[in-house]
N, C-alpha and C positions, 0 to 999 in steps of 0.2 A: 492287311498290309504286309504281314509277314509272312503270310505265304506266297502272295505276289511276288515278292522278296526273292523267295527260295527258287520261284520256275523261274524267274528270267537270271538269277546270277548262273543258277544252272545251267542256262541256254547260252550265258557266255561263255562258262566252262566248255562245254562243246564244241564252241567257236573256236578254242584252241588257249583260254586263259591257265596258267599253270595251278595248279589243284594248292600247289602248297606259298603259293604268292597270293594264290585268292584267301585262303587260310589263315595269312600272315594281317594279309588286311580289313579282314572281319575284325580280329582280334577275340579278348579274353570272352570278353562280355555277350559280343554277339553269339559264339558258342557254346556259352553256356544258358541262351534265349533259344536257341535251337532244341537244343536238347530240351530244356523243361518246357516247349510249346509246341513239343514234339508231334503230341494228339491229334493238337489244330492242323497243323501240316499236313498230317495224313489222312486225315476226315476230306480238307480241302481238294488234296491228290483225287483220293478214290469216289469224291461227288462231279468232278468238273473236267477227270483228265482221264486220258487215255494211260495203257498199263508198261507203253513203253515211253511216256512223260513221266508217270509214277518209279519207274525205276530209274529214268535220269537224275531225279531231284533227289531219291534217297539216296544214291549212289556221290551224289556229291555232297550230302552232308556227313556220311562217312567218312568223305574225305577232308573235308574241310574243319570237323570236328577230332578228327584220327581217330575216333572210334567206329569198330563194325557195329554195320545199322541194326545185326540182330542183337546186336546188346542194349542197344537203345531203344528199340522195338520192346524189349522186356522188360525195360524198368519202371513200365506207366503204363499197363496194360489196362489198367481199370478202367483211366482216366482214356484209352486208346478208345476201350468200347465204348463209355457212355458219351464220347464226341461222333461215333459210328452212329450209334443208335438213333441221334439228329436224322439222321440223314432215310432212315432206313425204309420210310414212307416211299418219297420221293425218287430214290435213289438206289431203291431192293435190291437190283440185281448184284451191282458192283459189292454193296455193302457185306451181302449175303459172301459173296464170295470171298471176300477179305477178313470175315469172321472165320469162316474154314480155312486160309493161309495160316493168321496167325493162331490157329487149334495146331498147327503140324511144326511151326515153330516156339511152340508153348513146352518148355523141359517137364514143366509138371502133368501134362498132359502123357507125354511119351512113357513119363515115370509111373501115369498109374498106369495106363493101359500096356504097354511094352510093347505098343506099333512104332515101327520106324517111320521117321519125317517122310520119308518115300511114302510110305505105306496110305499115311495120313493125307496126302497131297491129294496119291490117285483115287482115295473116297471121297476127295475133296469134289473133284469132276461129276460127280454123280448127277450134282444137281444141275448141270447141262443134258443127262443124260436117260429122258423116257419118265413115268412118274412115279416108280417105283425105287430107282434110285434117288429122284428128291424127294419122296418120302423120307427115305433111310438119311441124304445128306443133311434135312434141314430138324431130322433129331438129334444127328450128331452136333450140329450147331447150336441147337436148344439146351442140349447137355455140357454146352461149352460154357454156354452163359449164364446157366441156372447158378454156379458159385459167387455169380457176379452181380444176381440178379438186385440184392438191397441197393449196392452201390448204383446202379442205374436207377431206379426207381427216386432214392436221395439225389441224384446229381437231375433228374425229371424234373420234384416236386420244386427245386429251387430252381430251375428255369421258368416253372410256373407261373410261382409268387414273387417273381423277382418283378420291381419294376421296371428296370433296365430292357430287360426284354419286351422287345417288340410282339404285339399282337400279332403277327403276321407267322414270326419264330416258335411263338405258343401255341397257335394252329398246328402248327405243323408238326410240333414236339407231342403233341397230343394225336396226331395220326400216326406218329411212329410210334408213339404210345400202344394204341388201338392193332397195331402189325405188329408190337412184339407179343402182346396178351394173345394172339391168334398163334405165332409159334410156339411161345414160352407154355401154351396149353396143354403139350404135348409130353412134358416133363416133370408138372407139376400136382400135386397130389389136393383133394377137394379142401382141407381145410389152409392150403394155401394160396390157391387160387381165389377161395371167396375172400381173405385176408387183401387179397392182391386188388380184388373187385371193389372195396370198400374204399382201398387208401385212391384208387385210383378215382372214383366219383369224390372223394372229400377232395382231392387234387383239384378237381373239376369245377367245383360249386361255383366260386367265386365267377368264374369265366360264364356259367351257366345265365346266372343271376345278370350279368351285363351282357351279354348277346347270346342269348338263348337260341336266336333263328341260327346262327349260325356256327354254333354250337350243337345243333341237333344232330346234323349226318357224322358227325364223328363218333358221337354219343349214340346213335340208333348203329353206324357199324360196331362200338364195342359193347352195346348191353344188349342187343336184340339179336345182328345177324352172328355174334362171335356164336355156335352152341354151346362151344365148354363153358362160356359165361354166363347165357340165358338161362339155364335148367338150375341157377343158384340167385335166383333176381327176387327172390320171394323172403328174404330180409332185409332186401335193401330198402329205404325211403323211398317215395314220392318226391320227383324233383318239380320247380316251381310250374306253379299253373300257368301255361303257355300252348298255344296251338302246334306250332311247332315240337315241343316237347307230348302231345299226348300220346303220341303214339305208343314212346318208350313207359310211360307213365298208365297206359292200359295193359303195356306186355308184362311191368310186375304187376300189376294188379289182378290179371290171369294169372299169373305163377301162385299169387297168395294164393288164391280160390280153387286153383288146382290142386 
């Protein structure tokens, strides 16, 4: 609802409503709903909209809160990715992309490495460009995220078990799951990835246990077809005894025996 909110007041701003009357009549409260629901807004943007919708709505929340949007942009960056990270199944491309903006707007970023926002931007394009530059773009990306990676995996597991959440949002939290374990492999060293493997099938169980059939292709793309995660399946459990699940349930059981 509130981001509905944001594109069409936006689109009346447009129309010719003045920035600082529209501003006046939000008031205190709605500004300060902006700002800390800042996440949702932008997850919504960059799933649904195009990049010159996405710059109208932020451009008028700047203005309507008087704050520039890259200060707002950085006061919730944790909570910016792991609303991204929803999405990032369904939605890779934009997603991807907007993890590499805000890596070139990130001061701590600039601070460790000493590349300029320019700098950052035009390694940002790579990953439009041949497969050897998204190679390089989407380790840059991996390395953006690794600092943030508990925070995501936390903000995951209670999407999971939450009952609020729809079955339908847990699917799908669990294949962006599955796409970031296939990036994030590229960053991360063995005795964190298998760490990673474990919290992610205990994440899993509960959903296993009540729809196993449909449960499976998410579960066969992250424990069998990921490789950084196959070649470490030889201490994991056996998941419940289901046809649909044997597959994955023969692949550790060749990993034991290998």
């Amino acid at each position: 609802m509130l981001q509905k909110y944001s594109i069409n007041t936006s689109n009346n701003n447009r129309n010719g409503v003045n920035n600082k009357e529209l501003a006046a009549s939000c008031g205190h409260g709605l500004r300060d709903i902006w700002i800390d629901h800042f996440q949702h807004i932008l997850a919504h943007l960059v799933f649904h909209h195009t990049k010159k919708e996405q710059e109208g709505v932020l451009k008028f929340i700047a203005a309507t809160t008087d704050i520039h949007i890259q200060y707002i942009r950085r006061c919730s960056v944790q909570n910016q990715v792991n609303e991204l990270v929803l999405g990032l199944h369904e939605h890779r491309g934009g997603v991807l992309q907007e993890f590499s903006h805000m890596k070139t707007i990130d001061p701590s970023v600039e601070q460790q490495s000493g590349v300029s926002s320019l700098g950052l931007a035009e390694k940002g394009t790579r990953l439009m460009k041949g497969s050897q530059g998204r190679e390089e773009g989407l380790q840059e990306i991996a390395d953006y995220l690794f600092p943030r990676l508990l925070g995501i995996l936390g903000f995951l597991d209670s999407k999971l078990v939450s009952s609020s959440t729809m079955y339908k949002e847990k699917r799908s939290a669990l294949w962006s799951l599955s796409d970031l374990l296939v990036l994030m492999g590229k960053s991360l060293d063995e005795s964190t990835l298998v760490g990673l493997i474990e919290e992610v099938v205990a994440v899993m169980k509960p959903l296993v246990k009540k729809r196993p059939e449909e449960m499976a292709p998410v579960l066969t793309s992250v424990l069998v077809e990921t490789p950084s995660v196959k070649e470490f399946l030889a201490n994991m459990p056996l998941l419940p005894e289901d046809d649909s699940l044997s597959i994955i349930n023969q692949t550790i059981s060749n990993q034991r025996s290998g």
